[in-house]
C-alpha positions as CSV (number, residue, x, y, z in Angstrom):
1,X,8.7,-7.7,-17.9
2,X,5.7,-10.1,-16.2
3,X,6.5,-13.0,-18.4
4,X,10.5,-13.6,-18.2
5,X,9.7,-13.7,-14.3
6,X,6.9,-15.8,-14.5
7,X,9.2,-18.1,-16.8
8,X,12.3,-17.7,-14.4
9,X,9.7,-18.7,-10.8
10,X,8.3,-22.0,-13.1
11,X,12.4,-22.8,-14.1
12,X,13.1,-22.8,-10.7
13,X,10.5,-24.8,-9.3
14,X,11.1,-27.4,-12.1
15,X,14.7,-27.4,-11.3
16,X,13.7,-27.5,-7.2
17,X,11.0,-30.9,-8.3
18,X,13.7,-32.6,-10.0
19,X,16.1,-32.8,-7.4
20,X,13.8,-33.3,-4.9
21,X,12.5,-36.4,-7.2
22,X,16.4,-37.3,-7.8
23,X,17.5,-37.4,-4.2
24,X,13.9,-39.3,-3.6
25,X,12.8,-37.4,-0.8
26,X,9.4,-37.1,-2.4
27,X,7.9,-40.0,-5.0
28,X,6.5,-39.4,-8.6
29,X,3.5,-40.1,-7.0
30,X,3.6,-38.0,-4.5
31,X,4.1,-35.3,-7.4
32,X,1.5,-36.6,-9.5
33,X,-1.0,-35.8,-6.3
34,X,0.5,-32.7,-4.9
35,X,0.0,-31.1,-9.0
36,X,-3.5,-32.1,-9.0
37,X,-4.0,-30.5,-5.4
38,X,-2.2,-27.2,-6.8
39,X,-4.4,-27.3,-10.0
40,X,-7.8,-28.0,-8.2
41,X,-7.0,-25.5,-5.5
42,X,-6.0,-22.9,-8.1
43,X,-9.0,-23.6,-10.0
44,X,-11.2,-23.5,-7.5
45,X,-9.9,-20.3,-6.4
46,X,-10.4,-18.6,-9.8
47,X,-13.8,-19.7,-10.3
48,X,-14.2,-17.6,-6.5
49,X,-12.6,-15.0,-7.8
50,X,-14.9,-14.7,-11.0
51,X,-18.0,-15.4,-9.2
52,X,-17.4,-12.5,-6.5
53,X,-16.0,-10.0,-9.0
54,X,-19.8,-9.8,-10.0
55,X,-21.0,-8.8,-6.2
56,X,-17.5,-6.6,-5.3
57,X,-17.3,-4.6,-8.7
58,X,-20.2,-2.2,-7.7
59,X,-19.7,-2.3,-3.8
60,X,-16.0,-1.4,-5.0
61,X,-17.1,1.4,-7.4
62,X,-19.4,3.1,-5.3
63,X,-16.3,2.9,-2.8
64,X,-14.0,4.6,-5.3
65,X,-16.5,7.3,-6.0
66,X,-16.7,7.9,-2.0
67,X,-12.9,8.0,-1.6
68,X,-12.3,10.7,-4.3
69,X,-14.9,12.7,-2.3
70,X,-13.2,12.3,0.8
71,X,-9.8,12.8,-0.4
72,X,-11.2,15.9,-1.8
73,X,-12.5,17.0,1.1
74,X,-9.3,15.9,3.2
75,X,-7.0,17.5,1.0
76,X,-9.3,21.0,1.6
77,X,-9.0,20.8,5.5
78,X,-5.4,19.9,5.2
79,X,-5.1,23.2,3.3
80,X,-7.2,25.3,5.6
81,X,-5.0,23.8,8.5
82,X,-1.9,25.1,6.9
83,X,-3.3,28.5,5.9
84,X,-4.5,28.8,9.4
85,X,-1.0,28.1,10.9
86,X,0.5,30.3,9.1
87,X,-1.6,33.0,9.7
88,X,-1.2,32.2,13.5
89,X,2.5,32.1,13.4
90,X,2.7,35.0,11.5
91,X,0.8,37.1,13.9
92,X,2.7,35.7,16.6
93,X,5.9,36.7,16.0
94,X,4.7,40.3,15.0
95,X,2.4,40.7,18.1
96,X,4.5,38.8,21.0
97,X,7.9,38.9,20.7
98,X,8.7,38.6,24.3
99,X,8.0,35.4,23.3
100,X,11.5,34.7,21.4
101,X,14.4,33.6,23.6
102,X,16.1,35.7,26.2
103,X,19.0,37.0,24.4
104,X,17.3,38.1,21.2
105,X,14.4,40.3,23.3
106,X,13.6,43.3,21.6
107,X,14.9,46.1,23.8
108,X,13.9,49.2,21.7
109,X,17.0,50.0,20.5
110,X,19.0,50.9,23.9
111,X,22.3,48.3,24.2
């Protein structure tokens, strides 16, 4: 699925090049220099990304295994909340129901 996009984004900018090039709004030299930008800067950037992946991977790990901790723990409170609220509402509407709106008061069965 990654590789006919991939192909369709590099026919396009092909395409988009050779009419630029055709209408000479930019120069074959001009092309020639922006490519070699694009393929220094792209080099460049994966020789960063290799070099860092050495100092992030355990900094990132030892995130990981502090999320799942905390999402364990979140997912707990969360749980408590609810069972607390429920509890709550339940007793309220047993214990206070003077509380409900006028017209449904309990009146102890008189009309």
């Amino acid at each position: 699925m990654l590789m006919p996009c991939i192909s369709l984004v590099l026919v396009l900018a092909v395409v988009t090049v050779g009419l630029l090039v055709m209408t000479q709004t930019i120069s074959v030299e001009g092309l020639v220099t922006g490519v070699c930008r694009v393929f220094a800067v792209v080099a460049l950037v994966f020789v960063i990304i290799c070099a860092a992946k050495a100092i992030l991977l355990p900094i990132l790990l030892a995130w990981i295994v502090w999320l799942k901790r905390t999402m364990f723990w979140a997912v707990i409170v969360v749980l408590g909340l609810l069972a607390v609220e429920l509890v709550f509402s339940a007793l309220v509407s047993r214990r206070w129901s003077w509380l409900s709106a006028p017209g449904k008061r309990n009146t102890g069965g008189k009309p």
